[in-house]
C-alpha positions in Angstrom: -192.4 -9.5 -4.6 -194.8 -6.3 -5.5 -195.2 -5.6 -9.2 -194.7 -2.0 -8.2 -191.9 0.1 -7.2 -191.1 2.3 -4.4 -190.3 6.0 -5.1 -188.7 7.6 -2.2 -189.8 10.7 -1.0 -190.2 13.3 1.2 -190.6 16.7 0.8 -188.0 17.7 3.5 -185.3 16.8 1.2 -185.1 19.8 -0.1 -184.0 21.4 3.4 -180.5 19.8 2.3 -179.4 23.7 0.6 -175.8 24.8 1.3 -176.6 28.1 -0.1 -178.3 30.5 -2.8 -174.4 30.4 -4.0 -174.4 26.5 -4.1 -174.6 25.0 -7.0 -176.7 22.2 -5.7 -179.7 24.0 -5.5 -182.9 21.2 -4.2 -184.6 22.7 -6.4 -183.7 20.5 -9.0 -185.4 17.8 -6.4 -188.5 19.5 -6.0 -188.4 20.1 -10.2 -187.7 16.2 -10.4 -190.4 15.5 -8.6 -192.8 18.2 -10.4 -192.1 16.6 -13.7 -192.6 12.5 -12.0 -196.0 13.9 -11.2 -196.7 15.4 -14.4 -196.6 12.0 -16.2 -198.1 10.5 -13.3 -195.3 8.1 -12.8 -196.4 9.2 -8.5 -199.6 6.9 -9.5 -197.4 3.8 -11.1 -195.5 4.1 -8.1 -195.7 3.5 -4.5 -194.8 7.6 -2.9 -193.1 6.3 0.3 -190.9 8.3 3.2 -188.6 6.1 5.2 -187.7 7.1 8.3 -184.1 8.8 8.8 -180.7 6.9 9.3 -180.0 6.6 13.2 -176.9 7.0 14.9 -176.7 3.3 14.6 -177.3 3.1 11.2 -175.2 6.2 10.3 -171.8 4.6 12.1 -172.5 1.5 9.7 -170.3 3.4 7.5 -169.9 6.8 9.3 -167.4 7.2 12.4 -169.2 8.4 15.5 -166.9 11.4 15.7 -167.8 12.6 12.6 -171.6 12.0 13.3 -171.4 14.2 16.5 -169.6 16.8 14.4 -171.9 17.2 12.0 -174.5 17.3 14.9 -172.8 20.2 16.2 -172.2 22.2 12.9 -176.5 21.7 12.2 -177.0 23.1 15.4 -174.2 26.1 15.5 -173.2 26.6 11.4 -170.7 29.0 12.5 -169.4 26.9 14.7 -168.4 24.0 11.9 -165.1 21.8 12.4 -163.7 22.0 9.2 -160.9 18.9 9.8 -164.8 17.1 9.2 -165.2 18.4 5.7 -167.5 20.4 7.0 -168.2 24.9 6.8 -165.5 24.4 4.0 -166.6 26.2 0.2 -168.1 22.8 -1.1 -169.7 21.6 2.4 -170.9 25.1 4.1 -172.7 24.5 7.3 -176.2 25.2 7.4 -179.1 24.6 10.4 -180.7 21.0 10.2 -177.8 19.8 8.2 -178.0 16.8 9.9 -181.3 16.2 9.9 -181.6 16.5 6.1 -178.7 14.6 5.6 -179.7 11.8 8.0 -183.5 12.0 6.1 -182.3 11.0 2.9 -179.4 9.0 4.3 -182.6 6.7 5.3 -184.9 7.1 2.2 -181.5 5.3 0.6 -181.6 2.4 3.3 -185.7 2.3 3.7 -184.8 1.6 -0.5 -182.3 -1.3 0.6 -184.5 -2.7 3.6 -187.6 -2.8 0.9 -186.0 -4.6 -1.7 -183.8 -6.8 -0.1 -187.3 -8.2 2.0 -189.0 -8.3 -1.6 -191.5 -5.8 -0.9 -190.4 -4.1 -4.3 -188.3 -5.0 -7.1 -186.7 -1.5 -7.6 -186.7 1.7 -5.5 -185.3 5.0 -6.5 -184.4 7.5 -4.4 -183.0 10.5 -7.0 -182.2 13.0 -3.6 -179.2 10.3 -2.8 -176.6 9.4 -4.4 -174.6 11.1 -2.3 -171.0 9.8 -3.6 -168.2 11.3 -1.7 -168.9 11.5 1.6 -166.2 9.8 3.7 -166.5 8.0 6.8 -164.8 11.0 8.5 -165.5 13.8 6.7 -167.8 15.7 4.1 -166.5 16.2 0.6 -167.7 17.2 -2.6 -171.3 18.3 -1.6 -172.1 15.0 0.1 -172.3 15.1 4.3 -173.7 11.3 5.1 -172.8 8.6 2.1 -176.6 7.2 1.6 -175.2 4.9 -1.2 -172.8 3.3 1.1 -175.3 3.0 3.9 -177.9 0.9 1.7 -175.0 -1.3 0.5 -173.7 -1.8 4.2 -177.6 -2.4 5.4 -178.0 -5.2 2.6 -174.8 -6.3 4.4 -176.0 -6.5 7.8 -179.1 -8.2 6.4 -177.5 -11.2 4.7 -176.5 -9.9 1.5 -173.4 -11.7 0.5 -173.0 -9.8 -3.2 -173.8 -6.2 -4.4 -172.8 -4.6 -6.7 -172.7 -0.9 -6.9 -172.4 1.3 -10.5 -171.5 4.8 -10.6 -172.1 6.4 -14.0 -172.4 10.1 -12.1 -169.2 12.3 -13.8 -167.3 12.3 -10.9 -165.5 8.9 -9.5 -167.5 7.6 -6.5 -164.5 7.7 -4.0 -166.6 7.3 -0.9 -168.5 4.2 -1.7 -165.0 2.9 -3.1 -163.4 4.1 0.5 -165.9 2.1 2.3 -165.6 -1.2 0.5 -162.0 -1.1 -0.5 -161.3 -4.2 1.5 -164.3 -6.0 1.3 -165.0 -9.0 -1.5 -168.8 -9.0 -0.8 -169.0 -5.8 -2.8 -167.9 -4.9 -6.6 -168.3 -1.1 -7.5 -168.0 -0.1 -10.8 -167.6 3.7 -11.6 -167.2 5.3 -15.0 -166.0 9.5 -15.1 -164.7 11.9 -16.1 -160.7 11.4 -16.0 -159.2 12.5 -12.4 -156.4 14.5 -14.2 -159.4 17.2 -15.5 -161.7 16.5 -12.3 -162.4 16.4 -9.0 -161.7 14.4 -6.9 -158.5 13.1 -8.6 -158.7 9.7 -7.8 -160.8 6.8 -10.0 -157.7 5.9 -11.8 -157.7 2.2 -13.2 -155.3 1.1 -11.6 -157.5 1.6 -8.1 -158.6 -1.8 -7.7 -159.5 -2.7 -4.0 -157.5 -3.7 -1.3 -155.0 -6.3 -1.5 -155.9 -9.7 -0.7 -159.6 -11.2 -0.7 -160.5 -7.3 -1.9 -158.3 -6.8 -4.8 -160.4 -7.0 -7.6 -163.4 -5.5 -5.8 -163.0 -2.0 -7.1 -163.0 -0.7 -10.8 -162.8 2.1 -12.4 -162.9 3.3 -16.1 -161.6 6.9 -16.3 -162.9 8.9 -19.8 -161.4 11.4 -21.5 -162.6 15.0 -21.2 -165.0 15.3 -24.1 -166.1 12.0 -24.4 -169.8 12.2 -25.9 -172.7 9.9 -26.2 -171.1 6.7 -28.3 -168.1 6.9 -26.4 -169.9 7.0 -23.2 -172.2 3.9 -23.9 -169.3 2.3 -25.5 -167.1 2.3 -22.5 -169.9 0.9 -19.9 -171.1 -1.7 -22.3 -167.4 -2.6 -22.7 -166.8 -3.1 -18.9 -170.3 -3.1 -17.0 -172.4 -5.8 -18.2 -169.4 -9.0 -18.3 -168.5 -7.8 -14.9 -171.7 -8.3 -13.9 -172.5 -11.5 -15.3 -169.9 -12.8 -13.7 -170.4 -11.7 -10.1 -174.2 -12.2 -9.9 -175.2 -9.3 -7.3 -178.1 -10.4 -5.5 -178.5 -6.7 -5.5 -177.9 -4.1 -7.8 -177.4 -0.1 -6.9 -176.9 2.2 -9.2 -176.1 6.0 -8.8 -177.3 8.1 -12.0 -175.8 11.8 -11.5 -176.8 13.9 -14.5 -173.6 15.8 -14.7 -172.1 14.0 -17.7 -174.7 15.9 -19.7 -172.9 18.6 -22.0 -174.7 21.7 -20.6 -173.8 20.8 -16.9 -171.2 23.6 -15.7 -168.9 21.7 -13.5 -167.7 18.8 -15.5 -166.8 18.5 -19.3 -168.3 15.1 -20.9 -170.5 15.8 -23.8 -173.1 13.0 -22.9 -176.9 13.9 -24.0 -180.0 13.0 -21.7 -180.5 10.4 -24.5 -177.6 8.6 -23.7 -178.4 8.8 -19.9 -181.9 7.4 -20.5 -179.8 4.4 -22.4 -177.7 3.6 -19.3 -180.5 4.2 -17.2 -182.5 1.2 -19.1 -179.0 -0.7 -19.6 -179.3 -0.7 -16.0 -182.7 -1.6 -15.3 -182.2 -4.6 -18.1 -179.4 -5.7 -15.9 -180.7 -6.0 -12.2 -183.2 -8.3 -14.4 -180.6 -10.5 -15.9 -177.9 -10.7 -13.4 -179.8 -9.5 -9.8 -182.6 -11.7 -10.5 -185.0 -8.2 -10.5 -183.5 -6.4 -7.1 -182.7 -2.6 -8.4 -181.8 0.7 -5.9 -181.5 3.3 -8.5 -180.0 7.1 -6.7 -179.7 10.2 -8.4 -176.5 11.8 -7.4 -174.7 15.0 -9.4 -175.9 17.0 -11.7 -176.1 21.2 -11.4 -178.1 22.2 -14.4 -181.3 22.1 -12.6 -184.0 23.4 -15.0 -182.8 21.5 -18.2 -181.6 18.4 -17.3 -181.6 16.7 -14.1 -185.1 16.9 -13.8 -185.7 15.3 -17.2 -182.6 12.7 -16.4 -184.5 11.7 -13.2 -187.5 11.2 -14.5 -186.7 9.4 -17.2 -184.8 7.0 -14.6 -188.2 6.7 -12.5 -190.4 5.9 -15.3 -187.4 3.4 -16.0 -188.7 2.1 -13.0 -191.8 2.0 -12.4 -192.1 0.1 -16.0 -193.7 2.4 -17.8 -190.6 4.6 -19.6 -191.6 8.4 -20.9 -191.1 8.6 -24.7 -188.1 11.0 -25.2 -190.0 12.6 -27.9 -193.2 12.9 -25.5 -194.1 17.0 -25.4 -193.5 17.9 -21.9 -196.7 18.8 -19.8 -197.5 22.9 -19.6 -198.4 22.4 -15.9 -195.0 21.4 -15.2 -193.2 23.9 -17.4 -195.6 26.6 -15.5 -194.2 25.1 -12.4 -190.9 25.9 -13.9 -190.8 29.3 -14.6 -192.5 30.1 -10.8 -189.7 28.2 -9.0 -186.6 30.0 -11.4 -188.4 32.3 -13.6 -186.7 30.3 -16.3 -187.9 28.6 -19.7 -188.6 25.1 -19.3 -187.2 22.6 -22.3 -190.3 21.4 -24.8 -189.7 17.4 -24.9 -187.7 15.1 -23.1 -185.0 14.2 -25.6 -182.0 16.2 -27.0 -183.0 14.9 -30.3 -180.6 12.1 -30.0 -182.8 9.1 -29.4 -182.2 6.1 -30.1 -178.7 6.5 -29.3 -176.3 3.8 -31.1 -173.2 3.0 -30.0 -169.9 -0.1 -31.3 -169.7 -2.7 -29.4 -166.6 -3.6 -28.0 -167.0 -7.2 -29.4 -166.7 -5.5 -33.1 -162.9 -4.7 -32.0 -160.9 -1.5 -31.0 -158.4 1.0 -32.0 -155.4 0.8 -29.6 -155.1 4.8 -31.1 -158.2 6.1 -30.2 -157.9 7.7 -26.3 -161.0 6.4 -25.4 -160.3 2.8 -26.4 -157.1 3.0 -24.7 -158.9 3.9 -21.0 -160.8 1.0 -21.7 -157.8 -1.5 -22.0 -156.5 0.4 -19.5 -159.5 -0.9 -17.3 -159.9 -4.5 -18.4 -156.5 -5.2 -18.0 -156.5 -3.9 -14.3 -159.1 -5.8 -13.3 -160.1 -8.0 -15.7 -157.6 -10.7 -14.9 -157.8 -10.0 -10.9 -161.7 -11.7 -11.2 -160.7 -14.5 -14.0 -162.0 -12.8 -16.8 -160.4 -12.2 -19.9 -158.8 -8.7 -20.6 
């Protein structure tokens, strides 16, 4: 296996823009990417473009109706079926839709093929992530599922266990959708309670399909407002003895940045401090329980100057084993960058003042008062006791 890791990229991910209107502006990509090149994480990395998903890659999780609908809406925008999800508000057609989608659709299973065949220990690819996408349909900014495409490649390859952790704000439906039924695959997602957010689903009681997959799916659903001890509290409650116990042979991870407390579509109060914890709670994990193999995704996240860059970056230093110091002064070259792309202020450092970040352990008990502490129960004892473990 190589000592270094693969960062995925190409610059035509940044074709994927629904819009000046959209709130996922690429370029928060292109800023990502800016910033990994500041610090030079580029050169502790090996910069590689997979080629794009195929048709027959694509139907591994996508139906070929869909496919040849979203073929048609790149090529005639106006023309957009919406019973696909797609020319709707959140999913507006756009020319080369498909081809951007498909392009980072394969930078996420190039990731897979790469680490599954040992030629890297971890792989990041922070343009995917791309949660909700159904197998029929667009939804919540995501056309192709790329996440579910890498776990279904390391399925087709031999993979007989991988497990999938969402800590993006919203639930990660789609992946769920796709491997509701199926044992080989655990996926974990912790967000932002479905009564306050879209897509109103992620309760804890969702918790895989009855039968061999029950047991397979589960979710941890935090109260609006939950901030950075909370946050860390609740996946080191859940994540890590789940884990442990299933032994992935591969671990994917999607990191959306939209639990952060200045990101305007959600409402947790998490810092980029505590995402930089998860981030190396995750990386410690593929080590302990995945025996090294790590596909880290970005996802989320819609404050693009302040935070998803810094988030993302953090998570590929993660990755390439050598982590930026939060309190590290943030190079002038990028913050020059910055101001050309938006005409906005770039932050100073890359902390929110916050580091280290401590948290209580769920081993030094609970309050069965406390709201947060209650959706953690209300998780281990859905699904706890469906895998053998004890609530």
């Amino acid at each position: 296996m190589s000592g270094r890791g693969l960062l995925m990229w190409d610059e035509a991910v940044t074709k994927y823009d629904f819009g000046d209107s959209h709130p996922m502006d690429p370029v928060r990509l292109a800023l990502t990417m800016g910033l990994v090149r500041a610090y030079g994480l580029d050169r502790a990395m090996d910069v590689v473009s997979a080629k794009s998903a195929g048709d027959s890659t694509l139907r591994l999780v996508h139906r070929a109706d869909y496919v040849a609908a979203v073929r048609a809406a790149s090529a005639d925008p106006h023309g957009a079926d919406q019973a696909y999800g797609l020319g709707t508000v959140d999913d507006p057609a756009f020319a080369g839709m498909h081809e951007a989608s498909a392009l980072i659709a394969g930078q996420s299973v190039g990731a897979a093929e790469a680490v599954w065949r040992g030629e890297a220990g971890h792989a990041v690819n922070f343009a995917g992530g791309l949660h909700h996408a159904m197998p029929g349909a667009a939804s919540g900014f995501c056309v192709y599922n790329d996440a579910s495409l890498a776990i279904a490649r390391l399925l087709e390859l031999g993979a007989e266990r991988v497990a999938y952790v969402d800590v993006d704000v919203h639930h990660g439906d789609g992946v769920q959708a796709a491997f509701w039924d199926d044992p080989r695959v655990l996926t974990i997602s912790l967000h932002e309670h479905p009564r306050t957010l879209f897509p109103q689903t992620g309760w804890p009681e969702e918790t895989g399909g009855k039968g061999a997959g029950e047991g397979s799916a589960v979710n941890l659903a935090l109260p609006a407002g939950t901030g950075d001890e909370g946050w860390l509290r609740a996946f080191h409650a859940v994540v890590p003895e789940l884990l442990a116990d299933f032994r992935p042979q591969v671990l994917v991870t999607q990191h959306g940045a939209d639990t952060h407390f200045e990101d305007p579509l959600a409402h947790l109060a998490v810092s980029l401090d505590a995402q930089r914890a998860v981030q190396e709670a995750c990386h410690d994990l593929a080590h302990s329980c995945a025996d090294g193999k790590w596909i880290a995704l970005g996802g989320g996240g819609y404050e693009i100057v302040d935070v998803v860059p810094r988030s993302w970056t953090h998570l590929v230093g993660i990755a390439a084993h050598q982590p930026v110091d939060p309190g590290s002064v943030i190079p002038s070259s990028w913050r020059d960058e910055v101001y050309a792309r938006t005409r906005r202020l770039a932050p100073g450092r890359m902390t929110d003042g916050r580091w280290p970040v401590r948290w209580k352990g769920w081993d030094e008990g609970y309050d069965p008062g406390d709201r947060l502490d209650q959706a953690i129960l209300a998780t281990r004892r859905a699904v706890f006791p469906l895998r053998g473990l004890l609530a």
